[in-house]
Every structure is written in C-alpha cells, then in structure tokens.
C-alpha positions in Angstrom: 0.0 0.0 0.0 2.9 2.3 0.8 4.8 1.8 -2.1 1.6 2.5 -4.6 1.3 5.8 -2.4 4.7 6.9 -3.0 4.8 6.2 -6.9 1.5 8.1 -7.3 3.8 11.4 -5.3 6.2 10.5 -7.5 4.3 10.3 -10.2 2.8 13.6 -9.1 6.2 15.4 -9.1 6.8 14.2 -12.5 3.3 15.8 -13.8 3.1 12.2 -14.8 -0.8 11.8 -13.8 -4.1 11.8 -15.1 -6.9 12.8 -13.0 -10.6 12.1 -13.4 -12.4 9.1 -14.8 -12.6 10.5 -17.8 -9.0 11.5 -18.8 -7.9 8.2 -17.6 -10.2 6.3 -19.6 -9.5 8.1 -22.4 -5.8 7.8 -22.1 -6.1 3.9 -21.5 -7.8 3.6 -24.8 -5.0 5.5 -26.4 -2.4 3.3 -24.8 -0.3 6.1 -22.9 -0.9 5.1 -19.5 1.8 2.4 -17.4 -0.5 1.8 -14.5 -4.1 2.5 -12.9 -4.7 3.2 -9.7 -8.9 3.3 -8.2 -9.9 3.8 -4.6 -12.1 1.3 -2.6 -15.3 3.2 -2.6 -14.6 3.7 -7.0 -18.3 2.6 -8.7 -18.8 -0.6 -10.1 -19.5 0.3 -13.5 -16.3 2.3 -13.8 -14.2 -0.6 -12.6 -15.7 -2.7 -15.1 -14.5 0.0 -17.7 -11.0 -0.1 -16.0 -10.7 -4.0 -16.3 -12.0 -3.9 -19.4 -9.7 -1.4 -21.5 -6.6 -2.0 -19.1 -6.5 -5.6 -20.1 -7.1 -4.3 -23.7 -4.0 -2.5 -23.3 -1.9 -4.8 -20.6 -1.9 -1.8 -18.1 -2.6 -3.0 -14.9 -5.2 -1.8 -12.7 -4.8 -1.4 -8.6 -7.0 -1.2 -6.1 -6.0 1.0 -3.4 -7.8 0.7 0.0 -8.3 4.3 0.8 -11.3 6.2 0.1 -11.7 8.8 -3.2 -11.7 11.6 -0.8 -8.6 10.7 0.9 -6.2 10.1 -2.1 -7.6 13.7 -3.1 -5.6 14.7 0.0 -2.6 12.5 -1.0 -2.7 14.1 -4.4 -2.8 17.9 -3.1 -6.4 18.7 -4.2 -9.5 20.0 -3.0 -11.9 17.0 -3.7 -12.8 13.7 -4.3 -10.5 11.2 -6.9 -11.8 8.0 -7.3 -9.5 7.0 -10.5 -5.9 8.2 -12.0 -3.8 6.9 -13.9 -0.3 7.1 -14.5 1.7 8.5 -17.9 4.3 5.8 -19.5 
C-alpha cells in the first residue's frame, strides 16, 4: 500500500498523472498510460471499464484501500479522486 502511495507522489512530481475518470479512460484507450490506480469506494461500473480497456491494453489496474476523498488529499487537491492513472 505504501509503495503505490509513494509512486502516485512520484508520479505527481513528474506531472506524470491523469486525473478524473474521464482523462484516464480516455488515455487507457489511447495506450499512454503504465499503471491505474482506483480507490475502494470507486463505482462498479467504472471498474468494469477499468478491467475492461486496461486488459485491452496490458496496463494494470490497482485497487487501493483508501477512500476517493482521501487520495484527493494524497494528491494535493481539494476533492474527491476516485481514479488516475499514470503516464508511461
């Protein structure tokens, strides 16, 4: 759990992340993302997406156990992030 938690700052450092459902969808599809992290309280229907294009694109998908709001806190921002993923 640590170690995911410290390549996401990493990652963050780098301006290596992408934010949102959205954006990281998209960017899975597109094949520039290396990993995808989603929170324990992430809906259902978006983790099917996740499963579904990240074994498309052999990116692997993690499952933190911390809630959305708190890995907005990890990740320096105001609210809620329930999915990012990470730039190759």
């Amino acid at each position: 759990m640590a170690d995911f938690i410290s390549d996401i700052k990493d990652a963050m450092k780098k301006k290596r992340l992408v934010l949102g459902t959205e954006s990281t969808v998209k960017n899975l599809k597109l094949g520039k993302l290396a990993k995808v992290f989603a929170t324990n309280n992430c809906p259902e229907d978006v983790k099917g997406d996740l499963e579904y294009y990240g074994e498309l694109a052999n990116v692997p998908v993690v499952y933190l156990s911390i809630p959305n709001d708190e890995l907005g806190t990890i990740c320096k921002k105001q609210f809620a992030i329930s999915v990012l993923g990470q730039k190759k």
